[in-house]
PyMOL Python script that loads the backbone (N, CA, C, O; Angstrom):
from pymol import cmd

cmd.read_pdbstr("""\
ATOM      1  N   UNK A   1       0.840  -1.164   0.000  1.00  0.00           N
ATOM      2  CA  UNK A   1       0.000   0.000   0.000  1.00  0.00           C
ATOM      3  C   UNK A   1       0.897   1.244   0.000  1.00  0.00           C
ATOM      4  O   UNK A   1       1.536   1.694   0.952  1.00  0.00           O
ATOM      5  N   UNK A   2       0.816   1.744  -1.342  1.00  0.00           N
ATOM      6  CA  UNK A   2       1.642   3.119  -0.900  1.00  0.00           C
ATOM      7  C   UNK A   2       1.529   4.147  -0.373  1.00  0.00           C
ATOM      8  O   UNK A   2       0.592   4.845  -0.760  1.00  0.00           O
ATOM      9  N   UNK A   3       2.477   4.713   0.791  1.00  0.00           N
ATOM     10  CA  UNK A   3       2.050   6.262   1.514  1.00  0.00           C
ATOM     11  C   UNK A   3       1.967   7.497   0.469  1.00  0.00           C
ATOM     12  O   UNK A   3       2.915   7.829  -0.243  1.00  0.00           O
ATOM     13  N   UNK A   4       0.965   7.999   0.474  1.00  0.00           N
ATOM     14  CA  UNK A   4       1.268   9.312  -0.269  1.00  0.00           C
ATOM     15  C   UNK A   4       1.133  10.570   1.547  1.00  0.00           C
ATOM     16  O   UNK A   4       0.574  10.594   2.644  1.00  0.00           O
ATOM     17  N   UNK A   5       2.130  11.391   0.663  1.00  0.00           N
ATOM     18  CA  UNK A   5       1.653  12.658   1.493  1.00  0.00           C
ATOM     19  C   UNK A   5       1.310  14.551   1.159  1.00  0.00           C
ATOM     20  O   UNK A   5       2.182  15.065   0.457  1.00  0.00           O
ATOM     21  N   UNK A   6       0.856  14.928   1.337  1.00  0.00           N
ATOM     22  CA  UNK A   6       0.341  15.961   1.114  1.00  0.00           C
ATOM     23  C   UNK A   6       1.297  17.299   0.530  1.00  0.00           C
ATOM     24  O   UNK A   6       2.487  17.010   0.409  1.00  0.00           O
ATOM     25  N   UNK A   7       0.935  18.671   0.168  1.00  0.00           N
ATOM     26  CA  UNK A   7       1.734  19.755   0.421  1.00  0.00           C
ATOM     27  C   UNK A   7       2.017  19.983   1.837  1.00  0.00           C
ATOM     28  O   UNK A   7       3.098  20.000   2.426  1.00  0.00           O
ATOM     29  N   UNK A   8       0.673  20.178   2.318  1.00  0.00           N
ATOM     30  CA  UNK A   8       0.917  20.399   4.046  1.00  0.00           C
ATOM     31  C   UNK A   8       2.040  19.534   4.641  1.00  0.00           C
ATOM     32  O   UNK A   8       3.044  20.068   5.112  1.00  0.00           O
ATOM     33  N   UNK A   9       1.846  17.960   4.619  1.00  0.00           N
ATOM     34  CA  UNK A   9       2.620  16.830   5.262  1.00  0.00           C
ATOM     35  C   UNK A   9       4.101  17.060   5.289  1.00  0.00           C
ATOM     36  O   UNK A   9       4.815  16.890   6.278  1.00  0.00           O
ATOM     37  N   UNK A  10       4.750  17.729   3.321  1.00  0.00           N
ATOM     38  CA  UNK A  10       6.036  18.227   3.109  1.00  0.00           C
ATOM     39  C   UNK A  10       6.334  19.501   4.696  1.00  0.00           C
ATOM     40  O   UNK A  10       7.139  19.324   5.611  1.00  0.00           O
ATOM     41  N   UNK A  11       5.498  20.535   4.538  1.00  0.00           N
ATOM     42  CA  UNK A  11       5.725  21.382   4.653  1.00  0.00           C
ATOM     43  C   UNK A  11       6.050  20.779   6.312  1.00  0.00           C
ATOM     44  O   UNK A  11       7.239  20.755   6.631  1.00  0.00           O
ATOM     45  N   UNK A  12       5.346  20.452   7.019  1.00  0.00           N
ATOM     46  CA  UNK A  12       5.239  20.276   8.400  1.00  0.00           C
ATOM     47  C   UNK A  12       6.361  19.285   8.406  1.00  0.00           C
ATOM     48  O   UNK A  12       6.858  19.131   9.522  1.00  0.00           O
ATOM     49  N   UNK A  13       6.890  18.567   7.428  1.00  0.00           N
ATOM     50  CA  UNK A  13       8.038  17.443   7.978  1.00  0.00           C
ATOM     51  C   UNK A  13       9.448  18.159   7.651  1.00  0.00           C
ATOM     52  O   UNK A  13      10.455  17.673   8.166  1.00  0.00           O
ATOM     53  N   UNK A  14       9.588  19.526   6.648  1.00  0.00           N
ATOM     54  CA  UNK A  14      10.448  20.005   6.816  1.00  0.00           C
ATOM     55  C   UNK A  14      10.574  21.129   8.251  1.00  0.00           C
ATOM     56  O   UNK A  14      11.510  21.214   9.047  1.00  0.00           O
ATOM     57  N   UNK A  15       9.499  21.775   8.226  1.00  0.00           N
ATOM     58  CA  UNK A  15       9.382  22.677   9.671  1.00  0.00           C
ATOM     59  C   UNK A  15      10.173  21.853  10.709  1.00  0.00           C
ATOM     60  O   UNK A  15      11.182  22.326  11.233  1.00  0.00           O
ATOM     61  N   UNK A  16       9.659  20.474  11.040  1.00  0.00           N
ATOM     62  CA  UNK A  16      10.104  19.495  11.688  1.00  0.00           C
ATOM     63  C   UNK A  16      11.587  19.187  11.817  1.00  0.00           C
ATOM     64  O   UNK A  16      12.031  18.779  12.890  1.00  0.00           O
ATOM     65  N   UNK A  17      12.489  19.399  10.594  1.00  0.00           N
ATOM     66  CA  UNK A  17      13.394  19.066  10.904  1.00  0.00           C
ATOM     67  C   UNK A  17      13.529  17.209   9.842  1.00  0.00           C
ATOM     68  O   UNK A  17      14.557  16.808   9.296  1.00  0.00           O
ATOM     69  N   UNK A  18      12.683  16.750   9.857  1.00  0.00           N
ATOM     70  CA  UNK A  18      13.014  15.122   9.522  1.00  0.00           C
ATOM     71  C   UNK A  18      13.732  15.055   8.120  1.00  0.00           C
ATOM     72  O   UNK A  18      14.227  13.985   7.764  1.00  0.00           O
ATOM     73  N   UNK A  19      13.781  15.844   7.551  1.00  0.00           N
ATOM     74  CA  UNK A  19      14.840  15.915   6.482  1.00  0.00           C
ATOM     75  C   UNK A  19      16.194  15.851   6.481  1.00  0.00           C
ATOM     76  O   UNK A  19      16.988  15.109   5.903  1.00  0.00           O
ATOM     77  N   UNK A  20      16.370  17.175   7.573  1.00  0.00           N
ATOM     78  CA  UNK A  20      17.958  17.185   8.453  1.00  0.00           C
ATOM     79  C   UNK A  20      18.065  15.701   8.904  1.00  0.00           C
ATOM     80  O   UNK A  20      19.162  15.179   8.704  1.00  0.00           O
ATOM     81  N   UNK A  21      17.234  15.045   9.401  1.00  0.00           N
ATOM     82  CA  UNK A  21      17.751  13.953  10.675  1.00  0.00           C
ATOM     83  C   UNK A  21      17.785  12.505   9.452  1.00  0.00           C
ATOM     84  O   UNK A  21      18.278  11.412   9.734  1.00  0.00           O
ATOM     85  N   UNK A  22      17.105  12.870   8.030  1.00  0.00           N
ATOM     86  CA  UNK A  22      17.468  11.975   6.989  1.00  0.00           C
ATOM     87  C   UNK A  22      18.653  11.765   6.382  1.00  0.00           C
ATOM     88  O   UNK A  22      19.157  10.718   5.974  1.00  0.00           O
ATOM     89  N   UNK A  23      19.290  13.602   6.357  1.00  0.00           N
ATOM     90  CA  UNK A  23      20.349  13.622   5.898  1.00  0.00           C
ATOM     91  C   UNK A  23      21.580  12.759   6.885  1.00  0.00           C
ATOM     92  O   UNK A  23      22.556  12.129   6.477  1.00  0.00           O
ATOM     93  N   UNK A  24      21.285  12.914   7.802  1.00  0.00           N
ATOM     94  CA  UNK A  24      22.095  12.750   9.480  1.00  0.00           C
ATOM     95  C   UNK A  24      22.368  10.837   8.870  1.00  0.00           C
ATOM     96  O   UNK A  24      23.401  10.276   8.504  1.00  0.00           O
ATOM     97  N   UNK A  25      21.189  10.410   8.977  1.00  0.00           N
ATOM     98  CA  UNK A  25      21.121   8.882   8.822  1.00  0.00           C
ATOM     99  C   UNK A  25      21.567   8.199   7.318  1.00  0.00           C
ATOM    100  O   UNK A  25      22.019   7.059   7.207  1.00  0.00           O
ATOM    101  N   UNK A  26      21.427   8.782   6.625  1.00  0.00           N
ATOM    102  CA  UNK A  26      22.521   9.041   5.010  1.00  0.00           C
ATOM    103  C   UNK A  26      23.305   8.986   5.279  1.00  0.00           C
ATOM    104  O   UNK A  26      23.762   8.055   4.617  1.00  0.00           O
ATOM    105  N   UNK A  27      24.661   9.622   6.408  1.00  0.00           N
ATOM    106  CA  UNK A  27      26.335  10.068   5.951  1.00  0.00           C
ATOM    107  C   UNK A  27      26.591   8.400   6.676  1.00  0.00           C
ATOM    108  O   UNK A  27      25.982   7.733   7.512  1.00  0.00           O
ATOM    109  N   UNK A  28      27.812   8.199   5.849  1.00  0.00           N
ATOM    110  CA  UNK A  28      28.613   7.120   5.911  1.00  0.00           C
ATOM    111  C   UNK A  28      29.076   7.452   7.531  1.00  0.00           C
ATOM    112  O   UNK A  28      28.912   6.564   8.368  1.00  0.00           O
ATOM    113  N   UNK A  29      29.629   8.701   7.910  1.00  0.00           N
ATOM    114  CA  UNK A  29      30.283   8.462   8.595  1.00  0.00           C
ATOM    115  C   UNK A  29      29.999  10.084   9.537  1.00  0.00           C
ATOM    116  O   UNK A  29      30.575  11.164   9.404  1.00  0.00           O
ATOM    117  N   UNK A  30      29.028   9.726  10.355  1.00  0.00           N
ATOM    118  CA  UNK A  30      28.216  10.766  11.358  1.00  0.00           C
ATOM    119  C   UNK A  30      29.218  11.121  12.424  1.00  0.00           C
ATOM    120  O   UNK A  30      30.211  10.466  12.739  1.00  0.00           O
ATOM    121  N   UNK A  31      28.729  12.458  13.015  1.00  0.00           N
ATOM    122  CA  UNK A  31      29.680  12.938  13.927  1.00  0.00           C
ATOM    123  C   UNK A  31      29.704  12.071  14.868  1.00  0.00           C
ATOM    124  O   UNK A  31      29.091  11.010  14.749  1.00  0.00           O
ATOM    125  N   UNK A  32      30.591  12.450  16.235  1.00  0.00           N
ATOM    126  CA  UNK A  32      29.985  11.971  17.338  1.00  0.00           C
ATOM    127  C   UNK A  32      28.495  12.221  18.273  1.00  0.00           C
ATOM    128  O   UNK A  32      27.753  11.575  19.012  1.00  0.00           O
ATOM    129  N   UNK A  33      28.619  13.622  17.693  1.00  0.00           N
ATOM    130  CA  UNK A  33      27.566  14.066  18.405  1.00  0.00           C
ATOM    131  C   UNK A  33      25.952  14.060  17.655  1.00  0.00           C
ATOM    132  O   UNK A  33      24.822  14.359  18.043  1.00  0.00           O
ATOM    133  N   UNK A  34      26.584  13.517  16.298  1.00  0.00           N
ATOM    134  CA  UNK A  34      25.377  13.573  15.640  1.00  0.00           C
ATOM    135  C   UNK A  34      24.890  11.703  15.725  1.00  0.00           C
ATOM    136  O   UNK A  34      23.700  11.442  15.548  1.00  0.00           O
ATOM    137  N   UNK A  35      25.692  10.764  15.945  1.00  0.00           N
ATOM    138  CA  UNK A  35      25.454   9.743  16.881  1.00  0.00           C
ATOM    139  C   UNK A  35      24.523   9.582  18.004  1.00  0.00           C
ATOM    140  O   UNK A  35      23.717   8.666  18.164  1.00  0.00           O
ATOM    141  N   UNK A  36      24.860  11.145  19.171  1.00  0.00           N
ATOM    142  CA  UNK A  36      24.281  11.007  20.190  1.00  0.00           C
ATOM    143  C   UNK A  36      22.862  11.011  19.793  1.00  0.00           C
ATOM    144  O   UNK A  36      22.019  10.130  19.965  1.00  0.00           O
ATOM    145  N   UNK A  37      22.740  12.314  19.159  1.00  0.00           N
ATOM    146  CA  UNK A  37      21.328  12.742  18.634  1.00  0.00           C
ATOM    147  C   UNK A  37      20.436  11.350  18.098  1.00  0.00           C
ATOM    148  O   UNK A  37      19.220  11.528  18.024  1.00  0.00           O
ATOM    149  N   UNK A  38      20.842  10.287  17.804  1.00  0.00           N
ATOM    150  CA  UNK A  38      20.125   9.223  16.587  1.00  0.00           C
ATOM    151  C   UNK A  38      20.063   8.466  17.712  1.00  0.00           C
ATOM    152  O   UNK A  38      19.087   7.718  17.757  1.00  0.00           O
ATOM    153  N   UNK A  39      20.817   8.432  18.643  1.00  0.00           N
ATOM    154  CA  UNK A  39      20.113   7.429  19.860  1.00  0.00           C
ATOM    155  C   UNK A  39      19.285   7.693  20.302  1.00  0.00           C
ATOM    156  O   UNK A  39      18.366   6.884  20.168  1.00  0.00           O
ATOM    157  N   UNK A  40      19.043   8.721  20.972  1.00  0.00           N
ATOM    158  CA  UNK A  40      18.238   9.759  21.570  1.00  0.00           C
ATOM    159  C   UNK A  40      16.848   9.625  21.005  1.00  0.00           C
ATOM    160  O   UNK A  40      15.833   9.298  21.619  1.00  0.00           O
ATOM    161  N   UNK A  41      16.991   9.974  19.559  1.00  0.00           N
ATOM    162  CA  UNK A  41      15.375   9.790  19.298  1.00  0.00           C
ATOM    163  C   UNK A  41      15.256   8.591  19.095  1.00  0.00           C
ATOM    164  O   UNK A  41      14.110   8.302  18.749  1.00  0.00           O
ATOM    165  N   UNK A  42      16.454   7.123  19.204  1.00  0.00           N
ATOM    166  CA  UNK A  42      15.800   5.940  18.986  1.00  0.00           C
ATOM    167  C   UNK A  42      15.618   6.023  20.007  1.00  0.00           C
ATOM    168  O   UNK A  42      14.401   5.992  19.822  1.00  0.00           O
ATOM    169  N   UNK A  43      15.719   6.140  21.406  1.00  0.00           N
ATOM    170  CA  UNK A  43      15.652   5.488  22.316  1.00  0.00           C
ATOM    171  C   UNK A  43      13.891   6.459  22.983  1.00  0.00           C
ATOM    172  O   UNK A  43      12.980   6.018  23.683  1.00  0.00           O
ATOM    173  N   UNK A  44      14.070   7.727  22.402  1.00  0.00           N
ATOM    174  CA  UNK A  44      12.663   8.208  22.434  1.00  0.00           C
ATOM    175  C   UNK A  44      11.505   7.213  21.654  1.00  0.00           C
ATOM    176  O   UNK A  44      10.406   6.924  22.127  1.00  0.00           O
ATOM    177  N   UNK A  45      11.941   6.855  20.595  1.00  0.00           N
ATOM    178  CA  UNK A  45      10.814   6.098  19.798  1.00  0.00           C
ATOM    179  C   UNK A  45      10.247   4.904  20.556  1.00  0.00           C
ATOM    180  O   UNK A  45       9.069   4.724  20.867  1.00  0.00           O
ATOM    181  N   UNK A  46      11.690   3.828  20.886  1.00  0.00           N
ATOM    182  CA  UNK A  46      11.237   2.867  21.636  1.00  0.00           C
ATOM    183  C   UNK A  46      10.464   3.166  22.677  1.00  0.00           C
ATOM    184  O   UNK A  46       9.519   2.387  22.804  1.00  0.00           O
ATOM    185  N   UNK A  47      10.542   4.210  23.645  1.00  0.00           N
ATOM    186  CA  UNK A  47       9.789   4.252  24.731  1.00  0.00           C
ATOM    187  C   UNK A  47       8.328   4.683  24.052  1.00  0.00           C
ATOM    188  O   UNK A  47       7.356   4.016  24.409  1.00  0.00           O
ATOM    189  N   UNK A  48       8.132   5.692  23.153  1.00  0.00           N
ATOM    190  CA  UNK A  48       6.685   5.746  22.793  1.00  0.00           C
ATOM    191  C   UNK A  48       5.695   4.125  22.439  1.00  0.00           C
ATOM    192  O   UNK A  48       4.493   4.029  22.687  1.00  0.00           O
ATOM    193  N   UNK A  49       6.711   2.772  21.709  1.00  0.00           N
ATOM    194  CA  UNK A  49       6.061   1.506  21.785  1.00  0.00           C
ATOM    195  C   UNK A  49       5.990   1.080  22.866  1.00  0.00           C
ATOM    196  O   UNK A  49       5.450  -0.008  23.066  1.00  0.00           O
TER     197      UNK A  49
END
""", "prot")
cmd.dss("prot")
cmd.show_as("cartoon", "prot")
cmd.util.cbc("prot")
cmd.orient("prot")
């Protein structure tokens, strides 16, 4: 089933930031601190399941 998403959906997921944090999860080879950051919201995600 494919997701489609909206103008709005763009607009609110760049406001958001999730583009940056796409680019973040793209680089071969992430900072340290941009490491910390990707735990952080994994470890936010897991707790929201």
């Amino acid at each position: 089933m494919p997701v489609e998403f909206t103008r709005e959906d763009i607009i609110a997921m760049k406001r958001l930031g999730i583009f940056d944090l796409s680019a973040i999860i793209e680089k071969a080879y992430p900072t340290p601190f941009q490491k910390t950051v990707l735990s952080g919201i994994r470890w936010f995600a897991e707790s929201q399941r």
